[in-house]
VEXPAVO-90970 format. One record per residue (C-alpha): x, y, z; residue in one letter. Coordinates in steps of 0.05 Angstrom, whole numbers, plus 5000, padded with zeros to 4 digits. Example, Ala and Ser with C-alpha at 12.3 -4.5 7.8 and 13.67 -1.06 7.14 Angstrom:
% residues 2
     X     Y     Z  residu
  5246  4910  5156       a
  5273  4979  5143       s
END
This chain:
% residues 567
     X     Y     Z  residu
  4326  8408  2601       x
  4246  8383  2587       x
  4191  8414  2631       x
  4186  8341  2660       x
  4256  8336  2672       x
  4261  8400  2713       x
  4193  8381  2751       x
  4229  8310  2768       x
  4287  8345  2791       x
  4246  8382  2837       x
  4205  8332  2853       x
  4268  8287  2888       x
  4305  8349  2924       x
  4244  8357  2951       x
  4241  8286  2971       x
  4307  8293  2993       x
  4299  8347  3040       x
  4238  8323  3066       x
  4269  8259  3078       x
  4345  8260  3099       x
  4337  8339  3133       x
  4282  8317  3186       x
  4319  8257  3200       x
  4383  8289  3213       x
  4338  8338  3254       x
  4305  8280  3289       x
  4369  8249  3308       x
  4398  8318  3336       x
  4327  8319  3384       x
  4347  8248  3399       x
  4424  8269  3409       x
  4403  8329  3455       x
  4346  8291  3495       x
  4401  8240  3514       x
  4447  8291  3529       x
  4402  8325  3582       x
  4389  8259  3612       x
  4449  8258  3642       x
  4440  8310  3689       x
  4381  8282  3727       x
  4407  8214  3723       x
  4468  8231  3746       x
  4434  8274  3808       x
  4397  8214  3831       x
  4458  8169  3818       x
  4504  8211  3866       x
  4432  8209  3911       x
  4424  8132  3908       x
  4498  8115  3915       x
  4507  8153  3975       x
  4434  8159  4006       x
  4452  8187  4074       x
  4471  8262  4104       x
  4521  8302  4136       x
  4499  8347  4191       x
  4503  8413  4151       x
  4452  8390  4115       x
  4409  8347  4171       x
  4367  8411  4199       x
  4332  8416  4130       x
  4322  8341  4132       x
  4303  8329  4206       x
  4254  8400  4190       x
  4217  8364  4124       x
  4203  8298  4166       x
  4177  8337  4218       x
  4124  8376  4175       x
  4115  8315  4145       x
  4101  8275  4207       x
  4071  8330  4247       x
  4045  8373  4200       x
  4033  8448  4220       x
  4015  8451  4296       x
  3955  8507  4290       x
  3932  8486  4351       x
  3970  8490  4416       x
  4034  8492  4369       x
  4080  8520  4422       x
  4073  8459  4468       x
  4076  8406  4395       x
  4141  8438  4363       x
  4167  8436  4439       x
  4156  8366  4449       x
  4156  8338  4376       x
  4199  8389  4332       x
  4279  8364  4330       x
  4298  8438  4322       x
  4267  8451  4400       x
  4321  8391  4427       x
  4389  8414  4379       x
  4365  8485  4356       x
  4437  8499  4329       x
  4474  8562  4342       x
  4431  8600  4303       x
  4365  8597  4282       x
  4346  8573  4209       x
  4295  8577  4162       x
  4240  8526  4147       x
  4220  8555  4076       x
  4253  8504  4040       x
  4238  8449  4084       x
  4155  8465  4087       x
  4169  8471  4003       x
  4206  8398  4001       x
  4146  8376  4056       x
  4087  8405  4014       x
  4120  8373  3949       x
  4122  8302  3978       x
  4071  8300  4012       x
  4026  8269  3956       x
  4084  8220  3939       x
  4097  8203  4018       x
  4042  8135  4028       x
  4067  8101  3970       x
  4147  8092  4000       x
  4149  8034  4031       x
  4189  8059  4101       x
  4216  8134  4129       x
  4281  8124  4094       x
  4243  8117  4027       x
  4206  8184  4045       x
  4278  8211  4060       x
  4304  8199  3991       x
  4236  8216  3962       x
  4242  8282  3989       x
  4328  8291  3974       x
  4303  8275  3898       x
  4262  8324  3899       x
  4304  8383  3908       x
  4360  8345  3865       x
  4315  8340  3807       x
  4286  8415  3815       x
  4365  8438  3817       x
  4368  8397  3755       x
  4314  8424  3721       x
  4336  8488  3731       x
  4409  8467  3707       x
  4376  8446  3644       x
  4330  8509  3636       x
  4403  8544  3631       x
  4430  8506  3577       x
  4377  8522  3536       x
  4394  8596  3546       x
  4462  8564  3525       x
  4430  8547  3466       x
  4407  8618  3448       x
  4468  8655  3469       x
  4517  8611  3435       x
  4488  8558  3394       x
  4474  8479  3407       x
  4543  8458  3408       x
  4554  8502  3465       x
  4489  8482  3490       x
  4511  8402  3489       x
  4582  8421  3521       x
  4558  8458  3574       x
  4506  8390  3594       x
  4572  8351  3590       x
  4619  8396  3629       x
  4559  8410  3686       x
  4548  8330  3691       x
  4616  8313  3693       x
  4628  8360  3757       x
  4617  8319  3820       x
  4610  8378  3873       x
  4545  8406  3831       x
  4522  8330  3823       x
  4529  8304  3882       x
  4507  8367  3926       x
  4440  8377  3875       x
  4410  8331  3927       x
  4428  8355  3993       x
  4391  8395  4036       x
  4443  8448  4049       x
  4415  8520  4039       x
  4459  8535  3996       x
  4431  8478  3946       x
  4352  8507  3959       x
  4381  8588  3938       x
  4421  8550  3881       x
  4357  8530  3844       x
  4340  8602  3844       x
  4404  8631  3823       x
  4411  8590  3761       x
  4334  8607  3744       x
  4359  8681  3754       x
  4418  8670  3707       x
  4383  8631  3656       x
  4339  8697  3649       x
  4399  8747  3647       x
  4440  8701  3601       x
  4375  8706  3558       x
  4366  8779  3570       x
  4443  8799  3553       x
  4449  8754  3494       x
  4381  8780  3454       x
  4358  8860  3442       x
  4363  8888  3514       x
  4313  8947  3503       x
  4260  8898  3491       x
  4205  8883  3531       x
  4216  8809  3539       x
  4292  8819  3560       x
  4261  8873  3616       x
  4221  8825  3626       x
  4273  8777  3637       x
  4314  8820  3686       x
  4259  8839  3732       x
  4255  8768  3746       x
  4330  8745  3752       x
  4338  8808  3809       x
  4277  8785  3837       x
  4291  8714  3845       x
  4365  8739  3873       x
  4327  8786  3919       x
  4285  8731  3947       x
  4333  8683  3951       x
  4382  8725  3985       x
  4332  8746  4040       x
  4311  8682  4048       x
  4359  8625  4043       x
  4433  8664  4039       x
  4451  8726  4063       x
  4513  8723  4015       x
  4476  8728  3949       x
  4468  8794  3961       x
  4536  8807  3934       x
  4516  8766  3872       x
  4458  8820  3869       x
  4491  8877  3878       x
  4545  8862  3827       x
  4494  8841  3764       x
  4455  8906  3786       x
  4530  8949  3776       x
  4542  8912  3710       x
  4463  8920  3686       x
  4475  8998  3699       x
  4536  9014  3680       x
  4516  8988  3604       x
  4452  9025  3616       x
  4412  8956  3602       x
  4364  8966  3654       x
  4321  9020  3677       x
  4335  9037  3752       x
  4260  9057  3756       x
  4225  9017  3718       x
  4263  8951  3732       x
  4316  8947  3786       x
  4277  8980  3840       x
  4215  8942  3830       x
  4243  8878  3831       x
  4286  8896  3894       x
  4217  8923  3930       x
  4180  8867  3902       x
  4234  8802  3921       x
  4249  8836  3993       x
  4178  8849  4018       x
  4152  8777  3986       x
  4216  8743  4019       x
  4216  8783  4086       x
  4130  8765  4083       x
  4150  8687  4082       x
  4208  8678  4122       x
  4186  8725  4175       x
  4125  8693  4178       x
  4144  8618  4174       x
  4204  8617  4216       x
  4163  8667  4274       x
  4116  8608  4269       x
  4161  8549  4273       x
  4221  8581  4325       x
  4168  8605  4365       x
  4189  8681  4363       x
  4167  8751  4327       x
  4190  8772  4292       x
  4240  8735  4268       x
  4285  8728  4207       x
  4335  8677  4202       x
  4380  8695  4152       x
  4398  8767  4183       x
  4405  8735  4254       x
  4459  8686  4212       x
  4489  8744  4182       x
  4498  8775  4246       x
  4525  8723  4281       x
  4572  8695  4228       x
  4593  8758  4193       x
  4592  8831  4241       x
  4606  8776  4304       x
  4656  8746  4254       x
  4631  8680  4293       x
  4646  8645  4224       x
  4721  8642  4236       x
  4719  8600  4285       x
  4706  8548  4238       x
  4768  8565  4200       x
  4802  8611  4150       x
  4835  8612  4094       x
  4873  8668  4045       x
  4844  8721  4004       x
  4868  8676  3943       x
  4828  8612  3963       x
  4769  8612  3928       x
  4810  8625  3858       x
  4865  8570  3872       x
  4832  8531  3908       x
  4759  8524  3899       x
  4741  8540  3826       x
  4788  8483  3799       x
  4768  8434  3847       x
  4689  8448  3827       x
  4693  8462  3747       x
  4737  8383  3753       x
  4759  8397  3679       x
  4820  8441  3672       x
  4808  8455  3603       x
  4749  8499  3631       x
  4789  8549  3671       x
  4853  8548  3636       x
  4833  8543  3554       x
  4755  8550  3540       x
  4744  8612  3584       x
  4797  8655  3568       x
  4774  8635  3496       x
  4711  8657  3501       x
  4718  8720  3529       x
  4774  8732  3474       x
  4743  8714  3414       x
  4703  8773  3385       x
  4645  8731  3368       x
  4631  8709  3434       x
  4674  8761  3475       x
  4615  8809  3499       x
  4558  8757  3527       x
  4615  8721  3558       x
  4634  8784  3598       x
  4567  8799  3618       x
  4552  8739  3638       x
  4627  8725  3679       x
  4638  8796  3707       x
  4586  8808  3762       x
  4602  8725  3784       x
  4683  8747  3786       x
  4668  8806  3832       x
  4625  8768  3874       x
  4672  8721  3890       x
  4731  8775  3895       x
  4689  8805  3947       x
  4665  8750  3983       x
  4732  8728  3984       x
  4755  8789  4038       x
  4721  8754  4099       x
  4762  8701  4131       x
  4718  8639  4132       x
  4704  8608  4065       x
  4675  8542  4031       x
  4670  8522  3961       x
  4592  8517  3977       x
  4594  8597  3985       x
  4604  8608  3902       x
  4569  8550  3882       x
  4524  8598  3843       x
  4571  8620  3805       x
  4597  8548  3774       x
  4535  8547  3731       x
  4561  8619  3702       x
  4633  8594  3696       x
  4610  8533  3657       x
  4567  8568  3611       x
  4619  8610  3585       x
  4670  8543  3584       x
  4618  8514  3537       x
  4620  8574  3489       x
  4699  8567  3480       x
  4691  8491  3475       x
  4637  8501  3415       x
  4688  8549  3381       x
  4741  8502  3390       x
  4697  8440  3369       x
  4666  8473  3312       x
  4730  8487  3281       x
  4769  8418  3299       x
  4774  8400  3224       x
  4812  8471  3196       x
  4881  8465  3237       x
  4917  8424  3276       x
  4916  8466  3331       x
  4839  8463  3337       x
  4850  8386  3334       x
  4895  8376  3384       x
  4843  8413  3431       x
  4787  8381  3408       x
  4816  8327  3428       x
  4843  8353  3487       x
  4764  8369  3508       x
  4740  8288  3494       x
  4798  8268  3539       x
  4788  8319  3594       x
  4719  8305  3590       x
  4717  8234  3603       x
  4774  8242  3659       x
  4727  8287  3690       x
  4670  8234  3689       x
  4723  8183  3714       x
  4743  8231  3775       x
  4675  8244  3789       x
  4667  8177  3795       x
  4718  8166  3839       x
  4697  8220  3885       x
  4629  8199  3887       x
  4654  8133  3910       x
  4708  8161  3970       x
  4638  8207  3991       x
  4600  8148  3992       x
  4638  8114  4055       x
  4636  8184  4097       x
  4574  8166  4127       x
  4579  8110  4171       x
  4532  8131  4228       x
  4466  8124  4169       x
  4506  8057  4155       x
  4516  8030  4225       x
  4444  8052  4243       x
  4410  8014  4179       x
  4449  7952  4192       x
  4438  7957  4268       x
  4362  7953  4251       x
  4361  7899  4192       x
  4408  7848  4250       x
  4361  7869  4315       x
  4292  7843  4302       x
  4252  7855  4362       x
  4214  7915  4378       x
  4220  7959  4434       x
  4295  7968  4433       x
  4328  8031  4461       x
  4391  8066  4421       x
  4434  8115  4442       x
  4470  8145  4382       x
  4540  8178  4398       x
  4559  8254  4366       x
  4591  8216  4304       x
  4531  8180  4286       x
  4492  8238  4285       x
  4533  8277  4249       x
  4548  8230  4196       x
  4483  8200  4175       x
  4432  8189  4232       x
  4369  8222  4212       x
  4296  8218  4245       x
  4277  8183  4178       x
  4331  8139  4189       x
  4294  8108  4251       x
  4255  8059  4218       x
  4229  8025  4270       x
  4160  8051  4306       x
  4173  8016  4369       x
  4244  8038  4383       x
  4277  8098  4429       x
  4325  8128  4400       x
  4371  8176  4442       x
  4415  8235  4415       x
  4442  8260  4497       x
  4497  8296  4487       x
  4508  8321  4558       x
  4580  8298  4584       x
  4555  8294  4657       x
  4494  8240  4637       x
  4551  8208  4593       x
  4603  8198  4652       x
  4542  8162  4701       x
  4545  8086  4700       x
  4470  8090  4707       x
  4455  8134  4641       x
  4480  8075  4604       x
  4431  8010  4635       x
  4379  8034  4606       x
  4400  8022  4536       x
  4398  7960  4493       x
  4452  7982  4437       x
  4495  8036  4437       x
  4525  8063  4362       x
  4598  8084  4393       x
  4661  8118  4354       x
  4703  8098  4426       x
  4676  8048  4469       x
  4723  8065  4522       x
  4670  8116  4537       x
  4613  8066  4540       x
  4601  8049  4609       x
  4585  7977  4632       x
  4587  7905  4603       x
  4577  7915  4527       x
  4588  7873  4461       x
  4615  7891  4397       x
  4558  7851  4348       x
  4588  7893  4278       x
  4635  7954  4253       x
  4624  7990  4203       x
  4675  8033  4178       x
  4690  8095  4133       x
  4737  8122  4087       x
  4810  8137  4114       x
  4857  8158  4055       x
  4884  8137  3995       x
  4950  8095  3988       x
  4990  8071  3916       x
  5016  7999  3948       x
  4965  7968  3985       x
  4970  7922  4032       x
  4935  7846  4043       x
  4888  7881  4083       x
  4872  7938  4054       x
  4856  7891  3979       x
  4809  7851  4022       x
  4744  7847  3989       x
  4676  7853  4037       x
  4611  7827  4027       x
  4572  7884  4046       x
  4510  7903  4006       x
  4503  7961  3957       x
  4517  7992  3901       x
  4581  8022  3933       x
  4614  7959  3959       x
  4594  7934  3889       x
  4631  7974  3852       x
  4690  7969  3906       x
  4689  7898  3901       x
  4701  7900  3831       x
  4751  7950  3836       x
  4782  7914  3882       x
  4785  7843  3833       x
  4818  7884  3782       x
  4873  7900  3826       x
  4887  7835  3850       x
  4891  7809  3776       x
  4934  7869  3755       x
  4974  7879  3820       x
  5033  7840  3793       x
  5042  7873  3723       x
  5034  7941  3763       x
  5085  7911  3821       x
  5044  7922  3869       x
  5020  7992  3858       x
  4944  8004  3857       x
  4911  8057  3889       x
  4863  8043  3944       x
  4819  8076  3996       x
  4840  8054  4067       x
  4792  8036  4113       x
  4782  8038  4174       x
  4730  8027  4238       x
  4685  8089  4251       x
  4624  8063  4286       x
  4621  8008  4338       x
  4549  7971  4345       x
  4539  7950  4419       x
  4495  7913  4455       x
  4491  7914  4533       x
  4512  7843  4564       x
  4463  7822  4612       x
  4488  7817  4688       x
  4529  7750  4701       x
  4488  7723  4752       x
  4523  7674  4801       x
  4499  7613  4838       x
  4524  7599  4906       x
END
């Protein structure tokens, strides 16, 4: 071969690597940018399609408009929070803690004058905790990335967007979802620490500040992390990765005195009390009261049987890619460290009576990290046996039926709020000003928020005392009354509208229940269409088509004027 001949040669391997390479690099930027996308799109999706709240989260809410509205009452605060604050009318059974709510307050509060109305602000502020949860998702997948590879990294985006109870709750202003951005910061730094050389001073680094962020989360938000804590502490010592002096007991003195310093001092502030700290006065009520089971309890086995499946959706996490991953040599010793301290967190937790799937929702982003590493081994591998085939396929299918339930669930939650419903539609058909509401317990539980009340010049009133309810007279001074039995309205009232709520699922549906509304939104949208498909298909499917039945939650009254008679 000439000199110029080998030079050529060169020359175009060159060009082809400088060409073809960064493209194929490009495009796997492009692949992976679209990939995250989903997350956040999919948070404010679940946020936009079903815009109102439940009561367990409405504290928070009703909290952030407050601050908002009232801002911090330095001066004669103890007569403003009494008069103005919601949490001095319906301060709950136990006290709370406005951290996260002055956080969501101080973060919208540039954004606040350019929403057009209060229930703007309201989803304003609900996207910005849903986008911080998913920013922190997305932080963890690129520790994914380091622990496992890219693959993994890709399948843990799609297995985390394609689980509605993380999607849909990203938004909500439970507690749990405020400690849950914290948790999967912490995790992303331990998967990161556990995955790279553990005596280095990065990956000390790194644990210092996923037991701090547990600490502070714990003593802040919920007392139950501190299981969560106390396990990845075990598992970081027993391996002898981290130095009791040098790391764990600075980052426990640190993340207790800087949580006790803010909640102590915010909550004394807004409850009016000193000192006070809101998440051991919880703990003590709900736990060494056991005032918690009076909500309910369930076995020892619940969590594992019941709750995991429903919130990992794909069944191919649990019941192939785990045990995979924490089988397969390659991937078998960051998958334990990373699963272990979550399993005994939620084997402990499980030995007090009263649970909810919201308890362990820090541990789902743990769970789904290690699904994604058996998923990569098993997608990496699809082409070398039929085996890996069939499961590779088995993970596209899975996949998009978890996207389809998700869906589906998305759109059942959607309809569960009918008192944010009634009370929107009761102020888009009522015009005038000055109109007094009285909104019943339902409404208030199931959607009814101070940023709901959109109109200035309206009352709106919450009385929940059964002795005002049962006097004729309590009720003339109302113009419209949002009822879930008007039996127990008193007087000469009119039903102007319904609106009503999910009530079950049935295979052959009825005239009735295949009647298509013309209510407004992107729900009753994508009902509506539902709906048209099943009338065009009912009669190859003889009659089978499963619907959600409906049925009347909220009556919207309006007080008939006297009859007046002329003799």
């Amino acid at each position: 071969m000439s000199l110029a001949h080998h030079y050529a040669e060169r020359a175009l391997q060159f060009r082809l690597q400088q060409g073809i390479w960064p493209q194929k690099h490009r495009l796997s930027k492009m692949a992976d940018f679209a990939i995250n996308l989903l997350v956040p799109s999919l948070v404010l999706g679940h946020l936009y399609a079903a815009p109102y709240s439940k009561v367990e989260e409405s504290f928070n809410l009703q909290a952030t408009h407050d601050i908002l509205n009232y801002g911090l009452p330095w001066a004669n605060s103890t007569a403003v929070i009494a008069d103005k604050f919601d949490h001095a009318t319906f301060p709950g059974s136990v006290p709370r803690t406005f951290t996260g709510a002055l956080v969501l307050a101080g973060a919208a509060t540039p954004f606040a004058p350019l929403m057009s109305s209060p229930d703007q602000i309201q989803l304003l502020v609900r996207s910005i905790l849903g986008l911080a949860n998913a920013a922190a998702l997305l932080s963890l997948r690129s520790a994914v990335d380091t622990a496992y590879g890219k693959i993994a990294g890709r399948w843990f985006v799609l297995f985390q967007a394609s689980q509605f109870h993380v999607m849909f709750y990203a938004s909500r202003t439970l507690p749990n979802m405020f400690a849950f951005t914290a948790t999967t910061i912490a995790l992303r730094s331990l998967v990161l620490a556990k995955a790279v050389a553990s005596k280095s001073t990065r990956s000390q680094k790194r644990r210092r500040l996923a037991l701090y962020l547990l600490t502070v989360a714990g003593v802040i938000f919920r007392s139950e992390i501190a299981i969560l804590l106390a396990m990845e502490t075990v598992v970081l010592l027993v391996q002898q990765r981290a130095s009791l002096v040098k790391e764990i007991i600075p980052a426990g003195i640190a993340g207790a005195a800087i949580g006790l310093l803010v909640t102590v001092t915010v909550d004394s502030f807004f409850w009016q009390q000193f000192p006070l700290w809101p998440e051991w006065t919880g703990f003590y009520y709900n736990t060494i009261l056991g005032k918690s089971a009076d909500w309910g309890t369930s076995p020892p086995t619940w969590y594992f049987i019941n709750a995991l499946p429903r919130l990992m959706l794909n069944p191919m996490t649990l019941l192939v890619c785990i045990p995979l991953a924490m089988g397969v040599k390659a991937t078998q010793k960051t998958s334990q460290d990373i699963l272990v301290p979550h399993l005994a967190f939620i084997a402990i937790y499980s030995l007090l009576p009263h649970k909810e799937w919201r308890f362990i929702i820090y541990s789902i982003p743990a769970f789904t990290a290690v699904a994604s590493a058996g998923a990569s081994w098993i997608w990496t591998r699809r082409s070398k046996t039929i085996v890996y085939r069939i499961l590779s396929l088995g993970l596209v299918l899975t996949t998009l039926a978890s996207f389809a339930a998700s869906a589906g669930l998305l759109l059942i939650s959607s309809l569960n709020y009918p008192g944010g419903a009634a009370l929107s539609r009761l102020q888009k058909i009522e015009p005038s000003p000055g109109q007094k509401v009285h909104l019943d317990n339902l409404s208030c539980q199931t959607g009814v928020t101070r940023f709901q009340q959109t109109q200035p010049t309206w009352t709106y009133d919450k009385t929940e005392d059964e002795d005002l309810l049962l006097d004729p007279g309590f009720w003339q001074q109302f113009d419209y009354v949002l009822a879930e039995d008007t039996k127990r309205v008193i007087g000469s009232w009119k039903v102007v509208d319904t609106v009503e709520g999910f009530a079950g699922l049935t295979l052959r549906p009825s005239e009735q229940d295949m009647a298509i509304s013309d209510d407004s939104g992107t729900a009753a949208t994508l009902t509506r269409g539902y709906l048209s498909l099943g009338q065009k298909l009912q009669k190859t499917t003889r009659g089978y088509w499963p619907v959600m039945k409906m049925e009347t939650k909220i009556y919207i009254l309006r007080r008939e004027p006297p009859v007046v008679r002329m003799d």
